[in-house]
OpenMM code with the backbone's topology and positions (N, CA, C; nanometers):
from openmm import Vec3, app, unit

residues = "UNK UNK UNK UNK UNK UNK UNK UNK UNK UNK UNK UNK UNK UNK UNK UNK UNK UNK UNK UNK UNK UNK UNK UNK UNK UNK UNK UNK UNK UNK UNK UNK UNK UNK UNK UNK UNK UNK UNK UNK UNK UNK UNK UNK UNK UNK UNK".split()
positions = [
    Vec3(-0.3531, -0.4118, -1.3027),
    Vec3(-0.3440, -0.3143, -1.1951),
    Vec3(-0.2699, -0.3790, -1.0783),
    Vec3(-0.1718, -0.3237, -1.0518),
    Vec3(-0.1474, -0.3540, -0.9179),
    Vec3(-0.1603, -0.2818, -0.7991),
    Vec3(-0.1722, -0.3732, -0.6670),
    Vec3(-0.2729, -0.3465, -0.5448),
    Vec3(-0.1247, -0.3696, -0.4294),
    Vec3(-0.1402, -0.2774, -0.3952),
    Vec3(-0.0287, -0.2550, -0.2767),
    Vec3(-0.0810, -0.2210, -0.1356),
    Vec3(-0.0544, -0.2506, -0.0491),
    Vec3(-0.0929, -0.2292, 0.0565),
    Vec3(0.0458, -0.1565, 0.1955),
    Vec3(-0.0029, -0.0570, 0.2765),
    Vec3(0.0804, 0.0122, 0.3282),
    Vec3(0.1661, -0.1364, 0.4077),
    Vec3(0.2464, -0.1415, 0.4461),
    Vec3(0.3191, -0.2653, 0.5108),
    Vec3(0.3373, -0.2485, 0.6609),
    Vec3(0.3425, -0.0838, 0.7035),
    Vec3(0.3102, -0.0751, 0.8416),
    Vec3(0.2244, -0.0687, 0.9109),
    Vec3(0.1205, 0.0004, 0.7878),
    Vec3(-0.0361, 0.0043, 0.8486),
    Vec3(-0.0780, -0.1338, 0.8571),
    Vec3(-0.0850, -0.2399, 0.8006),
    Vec3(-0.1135, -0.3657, 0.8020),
    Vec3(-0.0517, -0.4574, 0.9153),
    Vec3(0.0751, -0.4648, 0.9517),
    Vec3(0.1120, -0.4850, 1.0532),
    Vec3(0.0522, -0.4195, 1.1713),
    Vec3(0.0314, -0.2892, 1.2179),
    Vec3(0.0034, -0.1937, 1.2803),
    Vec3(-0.1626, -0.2731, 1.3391),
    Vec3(-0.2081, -0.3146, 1.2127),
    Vec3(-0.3646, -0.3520, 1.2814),
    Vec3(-0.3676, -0.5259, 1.3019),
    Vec3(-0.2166, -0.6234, 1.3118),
    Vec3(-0.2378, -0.7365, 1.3325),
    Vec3(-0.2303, -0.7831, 1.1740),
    Vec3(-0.2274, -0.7770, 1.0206),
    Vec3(-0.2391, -0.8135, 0.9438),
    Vec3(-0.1315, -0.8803, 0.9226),
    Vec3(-0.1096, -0.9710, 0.8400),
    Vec3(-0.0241, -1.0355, 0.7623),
    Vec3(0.0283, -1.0685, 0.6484),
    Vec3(0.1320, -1.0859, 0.5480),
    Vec3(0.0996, -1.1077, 0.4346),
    Vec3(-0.0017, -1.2534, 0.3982),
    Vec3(-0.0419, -1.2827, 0.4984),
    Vec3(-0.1163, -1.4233, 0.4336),
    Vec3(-0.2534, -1.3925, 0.4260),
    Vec3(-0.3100, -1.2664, 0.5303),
    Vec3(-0.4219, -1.2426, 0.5259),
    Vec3(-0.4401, -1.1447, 0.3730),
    Vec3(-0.3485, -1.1099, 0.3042),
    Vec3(-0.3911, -1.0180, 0.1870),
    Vec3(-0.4490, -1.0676, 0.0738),
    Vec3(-0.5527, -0.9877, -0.0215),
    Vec3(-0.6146, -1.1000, -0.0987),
    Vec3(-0.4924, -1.1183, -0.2089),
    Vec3(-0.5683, -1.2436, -0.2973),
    Vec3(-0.4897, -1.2920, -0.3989),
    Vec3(-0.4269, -1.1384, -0.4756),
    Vec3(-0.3053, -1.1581, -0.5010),
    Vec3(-0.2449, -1.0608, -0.6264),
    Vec3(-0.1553, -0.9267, -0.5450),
    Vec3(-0.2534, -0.8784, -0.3743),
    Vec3(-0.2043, -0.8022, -0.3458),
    Vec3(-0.0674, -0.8339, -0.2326),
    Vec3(-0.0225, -0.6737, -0.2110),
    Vec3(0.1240, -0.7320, -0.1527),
    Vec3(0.1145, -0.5636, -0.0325),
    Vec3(0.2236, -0.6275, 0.0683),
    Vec3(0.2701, -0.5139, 0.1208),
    Vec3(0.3457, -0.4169, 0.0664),
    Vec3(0.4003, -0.2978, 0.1016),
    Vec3(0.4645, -0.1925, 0.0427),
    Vec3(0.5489, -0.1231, 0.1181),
    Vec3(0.5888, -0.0232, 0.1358),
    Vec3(0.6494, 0.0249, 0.2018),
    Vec3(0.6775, 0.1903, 0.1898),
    Vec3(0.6819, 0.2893, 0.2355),
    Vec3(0.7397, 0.4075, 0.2029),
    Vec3(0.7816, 0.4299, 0.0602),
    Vec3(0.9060, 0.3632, 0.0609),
    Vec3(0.9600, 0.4052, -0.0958),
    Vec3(0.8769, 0.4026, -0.1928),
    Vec3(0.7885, 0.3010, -0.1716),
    Vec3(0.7062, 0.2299, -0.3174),
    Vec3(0.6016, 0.3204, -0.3263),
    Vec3(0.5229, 0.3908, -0.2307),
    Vec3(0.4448, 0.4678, -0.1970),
    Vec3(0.5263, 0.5905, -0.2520),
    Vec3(0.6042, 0.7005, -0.2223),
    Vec3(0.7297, 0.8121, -0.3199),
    Vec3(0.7322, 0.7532, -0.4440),
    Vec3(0.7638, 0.6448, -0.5246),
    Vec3(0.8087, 0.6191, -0.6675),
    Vec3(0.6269, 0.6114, -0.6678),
    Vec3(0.5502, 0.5734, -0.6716),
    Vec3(0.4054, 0.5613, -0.7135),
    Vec3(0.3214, 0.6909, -0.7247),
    Vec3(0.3140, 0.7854, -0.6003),
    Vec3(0.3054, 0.9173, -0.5864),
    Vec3(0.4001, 1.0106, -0.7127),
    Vec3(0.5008, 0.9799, -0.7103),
    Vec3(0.6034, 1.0616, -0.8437),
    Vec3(0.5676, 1.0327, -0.9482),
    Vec3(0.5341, 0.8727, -1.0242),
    Vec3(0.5152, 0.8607, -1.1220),
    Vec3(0.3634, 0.8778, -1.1579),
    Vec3(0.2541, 0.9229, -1.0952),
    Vec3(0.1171, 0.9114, -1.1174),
    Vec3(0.0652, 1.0608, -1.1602),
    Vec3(-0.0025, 1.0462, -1.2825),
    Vec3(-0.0856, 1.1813, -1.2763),
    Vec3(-0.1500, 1.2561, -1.2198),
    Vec3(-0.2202, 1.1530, -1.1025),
    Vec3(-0.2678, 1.1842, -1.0049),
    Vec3(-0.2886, 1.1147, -0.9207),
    Vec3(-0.3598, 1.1310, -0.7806),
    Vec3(-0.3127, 1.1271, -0.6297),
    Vec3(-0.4458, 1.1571, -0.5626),
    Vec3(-0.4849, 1.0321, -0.4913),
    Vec3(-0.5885, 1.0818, -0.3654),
    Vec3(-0.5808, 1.0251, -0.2479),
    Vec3(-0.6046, 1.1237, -0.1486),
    Vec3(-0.5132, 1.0864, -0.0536),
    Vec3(-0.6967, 1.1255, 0.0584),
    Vec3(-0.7303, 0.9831, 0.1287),
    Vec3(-0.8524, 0.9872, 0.2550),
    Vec3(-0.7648, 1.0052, 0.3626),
    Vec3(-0.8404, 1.0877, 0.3896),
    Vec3(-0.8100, 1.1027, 0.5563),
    Vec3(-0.8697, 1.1821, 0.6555),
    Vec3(-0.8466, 1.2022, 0.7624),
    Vec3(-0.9541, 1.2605, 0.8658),
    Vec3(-0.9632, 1.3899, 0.8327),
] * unit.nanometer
topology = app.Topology()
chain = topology.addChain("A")
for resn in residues:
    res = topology.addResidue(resn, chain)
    for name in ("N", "CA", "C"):
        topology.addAtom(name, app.Element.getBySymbol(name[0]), res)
């Protein structure tokens, strides 16, 4: 499985790539569109 993390939201709260755990990575928009397109499905938290 891979573990992606938003890359602005993480910045946004002070994060870093050094603070992410082992395996995971930042991301970005695009990767988030190709992941969303290719998935059967989709859940999306929010207020």
């Amino acid at each position: 499985m891979d573990i992606q993390g938003c890359g602005a939201c993480c910045l946004f709260r002070g994060h870093s790539r050094s603070d992410l755990a082992e395996g995971m990575r930042m991301a970005g928009i695009a990767t988030l569109a190709k992941m969303v397109d290719e998935a059967d499905r989709v859940l999306s938290f929010g207020p």
